[in-house]
C-alpha positions in Angstrom: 0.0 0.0 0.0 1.5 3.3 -1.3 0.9 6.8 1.2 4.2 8.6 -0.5 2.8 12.1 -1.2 4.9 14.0 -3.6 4.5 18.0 -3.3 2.8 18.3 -7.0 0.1 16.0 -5.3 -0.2 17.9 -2.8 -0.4 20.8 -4.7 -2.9 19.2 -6.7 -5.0 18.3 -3.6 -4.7 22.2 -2.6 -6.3 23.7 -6.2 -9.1 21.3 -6.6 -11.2 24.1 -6.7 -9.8 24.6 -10.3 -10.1 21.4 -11.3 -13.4 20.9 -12.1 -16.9 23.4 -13.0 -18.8 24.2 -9.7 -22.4 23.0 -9.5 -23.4 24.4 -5.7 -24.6 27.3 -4.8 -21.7 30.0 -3.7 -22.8 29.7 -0.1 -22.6 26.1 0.1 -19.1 26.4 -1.8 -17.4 28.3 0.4 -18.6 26.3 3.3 -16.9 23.0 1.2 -13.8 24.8 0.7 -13.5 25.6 4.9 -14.2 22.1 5.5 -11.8 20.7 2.9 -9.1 22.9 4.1 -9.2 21.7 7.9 -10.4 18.5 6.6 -7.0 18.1 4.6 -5.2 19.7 7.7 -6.1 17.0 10.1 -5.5 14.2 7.2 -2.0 15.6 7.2 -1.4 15.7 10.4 -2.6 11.7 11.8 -6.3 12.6 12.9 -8.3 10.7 10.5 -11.5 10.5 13.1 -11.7 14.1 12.5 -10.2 14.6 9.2 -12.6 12.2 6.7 -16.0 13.1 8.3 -14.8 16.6 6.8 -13.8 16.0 3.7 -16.9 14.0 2.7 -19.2 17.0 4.0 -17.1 19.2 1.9 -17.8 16.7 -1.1 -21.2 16.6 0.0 -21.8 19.9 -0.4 -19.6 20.6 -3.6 -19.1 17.3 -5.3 -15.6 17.8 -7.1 -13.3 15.4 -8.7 -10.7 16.5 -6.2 -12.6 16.2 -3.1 -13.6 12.3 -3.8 -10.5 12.0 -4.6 -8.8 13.1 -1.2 -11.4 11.6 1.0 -10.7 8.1 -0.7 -6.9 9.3 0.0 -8.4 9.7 4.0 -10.3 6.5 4.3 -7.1 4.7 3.3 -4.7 6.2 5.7 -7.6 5.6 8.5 -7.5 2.0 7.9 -11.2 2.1 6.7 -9.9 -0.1 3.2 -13.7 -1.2 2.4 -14.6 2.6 2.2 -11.8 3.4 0.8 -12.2 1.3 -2.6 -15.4 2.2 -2.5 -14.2 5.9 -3.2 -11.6 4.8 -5.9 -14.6 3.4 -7.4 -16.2 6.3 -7.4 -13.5 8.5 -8.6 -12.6 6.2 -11.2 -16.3 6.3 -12.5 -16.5 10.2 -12.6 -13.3 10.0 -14.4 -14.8 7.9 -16.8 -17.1 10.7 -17.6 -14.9 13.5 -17.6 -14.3 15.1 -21.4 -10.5 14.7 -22.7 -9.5 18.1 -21.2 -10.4 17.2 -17.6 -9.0 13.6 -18.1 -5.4 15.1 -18.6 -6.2 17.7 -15.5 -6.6 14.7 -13.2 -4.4 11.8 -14.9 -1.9 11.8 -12.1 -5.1 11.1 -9.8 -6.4 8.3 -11.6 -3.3 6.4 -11.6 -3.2 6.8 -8.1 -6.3 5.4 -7.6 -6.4 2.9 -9.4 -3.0 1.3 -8.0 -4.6 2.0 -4.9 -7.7 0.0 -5.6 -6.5 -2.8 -7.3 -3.4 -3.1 -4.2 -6.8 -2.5 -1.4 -9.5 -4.8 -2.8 -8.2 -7.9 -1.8 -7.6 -7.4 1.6 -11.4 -6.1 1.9 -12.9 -8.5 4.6 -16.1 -10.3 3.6 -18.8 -10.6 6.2 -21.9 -12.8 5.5 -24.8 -12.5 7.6 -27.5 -14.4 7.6 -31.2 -14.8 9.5 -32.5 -18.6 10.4 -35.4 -19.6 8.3 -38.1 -18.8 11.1 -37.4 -15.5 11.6 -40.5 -13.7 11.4 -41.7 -11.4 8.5 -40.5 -7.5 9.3 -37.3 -8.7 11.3 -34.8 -5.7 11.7 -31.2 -6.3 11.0 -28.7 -3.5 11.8 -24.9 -3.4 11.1 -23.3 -0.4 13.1 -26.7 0.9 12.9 -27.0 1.1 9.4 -30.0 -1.4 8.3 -29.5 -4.4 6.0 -32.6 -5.4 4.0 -33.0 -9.0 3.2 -31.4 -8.8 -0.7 -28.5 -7.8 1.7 -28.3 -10.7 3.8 -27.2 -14.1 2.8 -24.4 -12.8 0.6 -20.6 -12.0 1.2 -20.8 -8.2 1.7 -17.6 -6.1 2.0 -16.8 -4.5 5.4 -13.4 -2.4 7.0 -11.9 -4.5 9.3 -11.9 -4.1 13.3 -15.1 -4.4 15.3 -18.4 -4.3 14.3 -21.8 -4.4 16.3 -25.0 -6.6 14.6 -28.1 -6.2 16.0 -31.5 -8.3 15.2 -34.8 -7.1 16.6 -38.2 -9.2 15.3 -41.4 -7.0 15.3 -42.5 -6.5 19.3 -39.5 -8.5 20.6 -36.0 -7.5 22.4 -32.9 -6.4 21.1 -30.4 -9.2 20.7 -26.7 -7.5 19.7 -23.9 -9.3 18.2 -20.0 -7.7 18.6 -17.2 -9.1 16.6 -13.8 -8.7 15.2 -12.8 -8.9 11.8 -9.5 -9.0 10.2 -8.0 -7.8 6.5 -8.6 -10.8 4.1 -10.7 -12.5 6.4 -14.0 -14.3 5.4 -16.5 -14.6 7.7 -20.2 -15.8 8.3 -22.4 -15.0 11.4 -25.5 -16.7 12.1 -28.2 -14.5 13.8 -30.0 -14.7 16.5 -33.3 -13.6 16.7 -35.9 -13.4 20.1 -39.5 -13.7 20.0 -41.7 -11.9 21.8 -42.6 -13.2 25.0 -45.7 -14.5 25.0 -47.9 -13.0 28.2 -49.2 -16.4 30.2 -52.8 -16.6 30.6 -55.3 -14.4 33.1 -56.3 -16.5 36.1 -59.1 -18.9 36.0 -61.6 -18.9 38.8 -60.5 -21.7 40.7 -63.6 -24.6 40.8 -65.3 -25.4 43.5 -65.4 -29.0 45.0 -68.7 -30.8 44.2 -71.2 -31.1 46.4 -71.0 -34.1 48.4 -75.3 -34.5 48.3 -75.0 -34.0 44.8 -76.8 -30.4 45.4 -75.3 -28.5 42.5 -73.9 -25.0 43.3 -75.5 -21.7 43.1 -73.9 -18.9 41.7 -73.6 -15.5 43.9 -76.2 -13.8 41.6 -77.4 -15.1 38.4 -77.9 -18.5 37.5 -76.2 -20.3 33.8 -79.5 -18.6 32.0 -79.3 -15.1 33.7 -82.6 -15.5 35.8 -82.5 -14.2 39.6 -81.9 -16.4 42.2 -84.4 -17.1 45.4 -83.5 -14.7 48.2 -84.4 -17.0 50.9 -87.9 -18.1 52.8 -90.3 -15.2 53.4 -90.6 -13.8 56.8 -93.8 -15.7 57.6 -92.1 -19.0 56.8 -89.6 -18.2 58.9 -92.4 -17.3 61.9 -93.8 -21.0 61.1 -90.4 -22.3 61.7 -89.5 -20.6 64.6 -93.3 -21.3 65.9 -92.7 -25.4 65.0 -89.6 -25.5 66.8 -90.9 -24.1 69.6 -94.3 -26.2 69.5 -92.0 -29.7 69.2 -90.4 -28.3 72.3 -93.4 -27.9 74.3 -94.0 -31.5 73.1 -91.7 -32.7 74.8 -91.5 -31.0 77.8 -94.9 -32.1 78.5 -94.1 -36.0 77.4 -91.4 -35.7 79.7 -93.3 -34.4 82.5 -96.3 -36.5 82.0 -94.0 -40.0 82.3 -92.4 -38.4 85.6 -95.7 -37.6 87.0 -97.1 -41.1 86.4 -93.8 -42.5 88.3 -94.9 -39.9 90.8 -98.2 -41.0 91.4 -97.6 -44.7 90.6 -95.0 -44.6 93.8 -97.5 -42.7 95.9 -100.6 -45.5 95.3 -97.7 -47.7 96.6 -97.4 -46.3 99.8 -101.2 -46.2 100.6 -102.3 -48.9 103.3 -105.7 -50.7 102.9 -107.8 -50.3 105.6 -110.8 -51.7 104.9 -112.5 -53.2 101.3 -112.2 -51.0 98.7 -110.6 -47.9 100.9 -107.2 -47.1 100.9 -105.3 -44.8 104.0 -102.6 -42.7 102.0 -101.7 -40.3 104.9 -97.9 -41.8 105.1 -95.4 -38.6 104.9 -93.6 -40.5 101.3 -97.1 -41.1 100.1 -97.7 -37.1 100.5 -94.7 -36.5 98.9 -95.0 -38.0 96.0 -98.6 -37.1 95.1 -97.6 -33.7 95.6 -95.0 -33.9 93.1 -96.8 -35.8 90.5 -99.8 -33.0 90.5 -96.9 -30.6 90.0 -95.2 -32.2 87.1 -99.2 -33.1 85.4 -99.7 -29.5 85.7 -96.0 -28.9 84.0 -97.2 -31.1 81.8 -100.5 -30.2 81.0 -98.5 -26.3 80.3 -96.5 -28.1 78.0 -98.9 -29.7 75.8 -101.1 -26.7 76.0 -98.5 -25.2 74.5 -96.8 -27.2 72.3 -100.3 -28.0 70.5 -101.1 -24.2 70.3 -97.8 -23.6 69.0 -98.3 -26.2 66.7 -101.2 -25.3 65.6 -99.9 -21.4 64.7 -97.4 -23.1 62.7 -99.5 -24.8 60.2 -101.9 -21.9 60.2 -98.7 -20.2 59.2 -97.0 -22.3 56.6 -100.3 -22.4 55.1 -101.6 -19.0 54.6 -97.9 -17.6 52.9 -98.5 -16.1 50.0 -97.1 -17.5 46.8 -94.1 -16.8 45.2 -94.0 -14.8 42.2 -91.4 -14.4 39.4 -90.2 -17.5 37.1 -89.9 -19.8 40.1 -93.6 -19.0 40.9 -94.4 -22.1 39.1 -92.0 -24.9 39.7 -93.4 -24.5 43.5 -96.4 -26.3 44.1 -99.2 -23.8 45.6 -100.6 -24.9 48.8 -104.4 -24.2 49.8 -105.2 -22.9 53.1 -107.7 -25.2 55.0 -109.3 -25.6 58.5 -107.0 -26.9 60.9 -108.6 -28.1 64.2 -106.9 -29.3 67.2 -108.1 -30.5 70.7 -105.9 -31.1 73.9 -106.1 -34.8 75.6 -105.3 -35.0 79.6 -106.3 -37.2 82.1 -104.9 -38.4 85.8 -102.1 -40.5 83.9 -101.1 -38.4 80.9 -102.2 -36.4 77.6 -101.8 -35.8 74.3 -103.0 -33.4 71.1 -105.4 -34.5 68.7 -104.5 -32.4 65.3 -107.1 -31.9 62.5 -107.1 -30.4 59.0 -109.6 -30.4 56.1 -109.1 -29.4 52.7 
């Protein structure tokens, strides 16, 4: 590689605004000609970083045979070989075009460049990139952020060596970044990588509840499976009869209980009587007393108790009865009850009692 500069190339590289017609406006020209100036400065002087991103602003804004021509100079010196053949190539081309007059103006350039292409190009790294075959449609592939479309990828493409950064990004998924070295000559091929998008896990399911052990299917907290209201409950006259029942079987069986005691009582009591003559009986003994006392106390209990119970009773069916029917949809899967007359009669004597219950409907 050849970076001898003789001083009528240099001179050259000083007049390029001679060397060719102008077609920018004078503004923008005089703005090329400040950047080429320091652009060429820091070329000379080692500090290429700075150097070549000012040249090719100066060609950008005044494209000039010259210009090209020094930045593909730059590029070279920088190490940047790739770019730099790319700009012989161009230079070369726009020589190509030039009329006889402007050929002979810029002859020393052109051999110049093309020794330097030709001695460049094969130390151009290749770098091959390439996608896996489910990568989805719209997949983004940058190389040092410039994007590669898919006629790009596949294919040996050239690159300047030293590191280079690859990045792959499929449509809603993460960045995934690749960093490599590359040497001159070198040949290589990089298989991407490419991450889905992750795929957000189902919402919650309302966990099941345990089947009924009856078999009694569950009831939902407000609407059925076919949207129709659910029963609120017994009305508060069932309740009544419910309360009124329970009550009712309890004074049942207070009065049962009392009633067998008082028997016992009065049972003992005829045992401690003394016959005293034919068909008269002397029952003045102090345990004889006792006990007759207690068994009138618990027939009386008793008697309360059946009283009770049977009146209880009694208000219960009265009340179950006479509720009034349901209405809505469930009005009719509920058999409707007729209210009837309901008798009942109490049944005492000296050795127990009972309730006689009647209805007619």
């Amino acid at each position: 590689m050849r970076f001898a500069w003789s001083a009528p190339l240099v001179s050259g590289l000083l007049s390029i605004a001679l060397t060719a017609p102008a077609n920018a406006q004078p503004d923008a020209v005089a703005v090329a000609e400040s950047l080429f100036n320091r652009g060429l400065a820091d070329m000379l002087a080692g500090r290429h970083s700075t150097g070549c991103p000012a040249l090719a602003e100066s060609y950008r804004l005044d494209p000039r045979a010259g210009r090209l021509f020094t930045l593909a100079e730059c590029e070279a010196q920088w190490g940047r070989i790739a770019t730099a053949v790319a700009r012989y190539n161009d230079f070369l081309a726009l020589y190509s075009r030039m009329s006889e007059a402007e050929k002979l103006q810029q002859l020393e350039r052109y051999k110049v460049a093309l020794e330097q292409r030709d001695t460049l190009a094969p130390l151009v790294p290749q770098l091959t990139l390439s996608l896996p075959d489910d990568a989805p449609a719209g997949t983004v592939v940058q190389r040092d952020g410039i994007t590669l479309e898919r006629p790009s990828l596949g294919i040996p493409l050239p690159v300047n060596p030293g590191e280079h950064v690859v990045t792959t990004r499929a449509p809603g998924g993460p960045l995934h970044e690749v960093r490599f070295t590359i040497d001159k000559s070198d040949a290589k091929t990089i298989a991407l990588e490419v991450k889905l998008p992750r795929e957000e896990p189902p919402p919650d399911k309302p966990a099941a509840r345990p089947p009924d052990p009856l078999g009694v299917p569950p009831v939902s907290d407000a609407k059925g499976a076919a949207g129709a209201p659910q029963s609120s409950g017994p009305s508060g006259q069932r309740v009544l009869a419910y309360v009124a029942g329970g009550l009712a079987v309890s004074g049942l069986i207070v009065g049962s209980v009392t009633g067998w005691m008082a028997l016992n009582e009065s049972s003992r009591a005829d045992k401690e009587c003394k016959d005293v003559g034919p068909g008269v009986a002397e029952c003045d003994t102090p345990v004889a007393k006792a006990a007759g006392e207690r068994a009138k106390d618990l027939g009386t209990v008793s008697t309360i108790g059946f009283s009770a119970g049977a009146a209880l009773a009694g208000a219960a069916v009265l009340l179950f009865l006479t509720e009034p029917s349901p209405s809505g949809p469930q009005a009719s899967a509920a058999p409707r009850l007729q209210a009837g007359t309901v008798s009942w009669s109490l049944l005492a004597g000296p050795r127990g009692g009972g309730v006689a219950v009647q209805s007619r409907w």
